[in-house]
N, C-alpha and C positions, 0 to 999 in steps of 0.2 A: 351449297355450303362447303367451303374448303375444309376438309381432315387437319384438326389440329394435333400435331407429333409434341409430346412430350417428352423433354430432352431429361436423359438420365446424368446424377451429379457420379460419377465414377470415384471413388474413393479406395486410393491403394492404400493400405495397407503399410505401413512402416515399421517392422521390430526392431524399437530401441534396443542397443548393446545392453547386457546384463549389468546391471550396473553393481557394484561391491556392496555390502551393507555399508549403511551408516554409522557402524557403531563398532567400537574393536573391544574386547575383553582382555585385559592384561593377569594372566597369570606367573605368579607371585614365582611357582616352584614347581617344572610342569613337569619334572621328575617323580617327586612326592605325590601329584595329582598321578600319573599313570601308574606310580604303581598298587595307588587305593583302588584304583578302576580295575585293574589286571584281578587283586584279591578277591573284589567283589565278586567279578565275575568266577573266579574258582570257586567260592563261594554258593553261588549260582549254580556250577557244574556238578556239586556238591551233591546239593538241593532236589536237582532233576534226578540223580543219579538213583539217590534214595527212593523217591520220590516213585523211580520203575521199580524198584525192589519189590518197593512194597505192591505197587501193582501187580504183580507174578505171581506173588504171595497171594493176593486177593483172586487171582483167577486160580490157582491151585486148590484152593478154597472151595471155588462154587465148584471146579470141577470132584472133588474130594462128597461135596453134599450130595450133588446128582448122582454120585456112582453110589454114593447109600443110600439115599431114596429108593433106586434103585433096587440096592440088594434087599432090605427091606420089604417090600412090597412081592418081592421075588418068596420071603421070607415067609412071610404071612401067606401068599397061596399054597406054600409047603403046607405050613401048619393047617388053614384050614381044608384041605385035599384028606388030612389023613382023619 
């Protein structure tokens, strides 16, 4: 019996050029549009900025509870010692 070889179909591979969308958006006043986007985002900078404050605040916080806990308990073996 003769070996029958199976022939492979090779297929390359072609990447089409990127092609541009099909669709364009016309803005009206693209002035007036940058500059709502610029505020917003100051806005945004704003936001964040608070935003750590208050975070700081918040870790000041737990650290402020742990160090009385702390004294506390330190407090109470005073007391009951004597």
């Amino acid at each position: 019996m003769a070996a029958i070889k199976k022939q492979r179909k090779v297929v390359h591979s072609v990447h089409p050029r990127e092609k541009e969308p099909e669709y364009m958006v016309q803005i009206n006043d693209p002035t007036t549009l940058r500059k709502d986007v610029l505020e917003s985002l100051k806005e945004v900078i704003l936001f964040l900025q608070g935003y750590e404050q208050l975070r700081k605040i918040q870790e000041e916080k737990m650290m402020l509870f742990t160090k009385l806990k702390a004294d506390i308990r330190e407090l109470n073996i005073l007391i009951e010692s004597n």
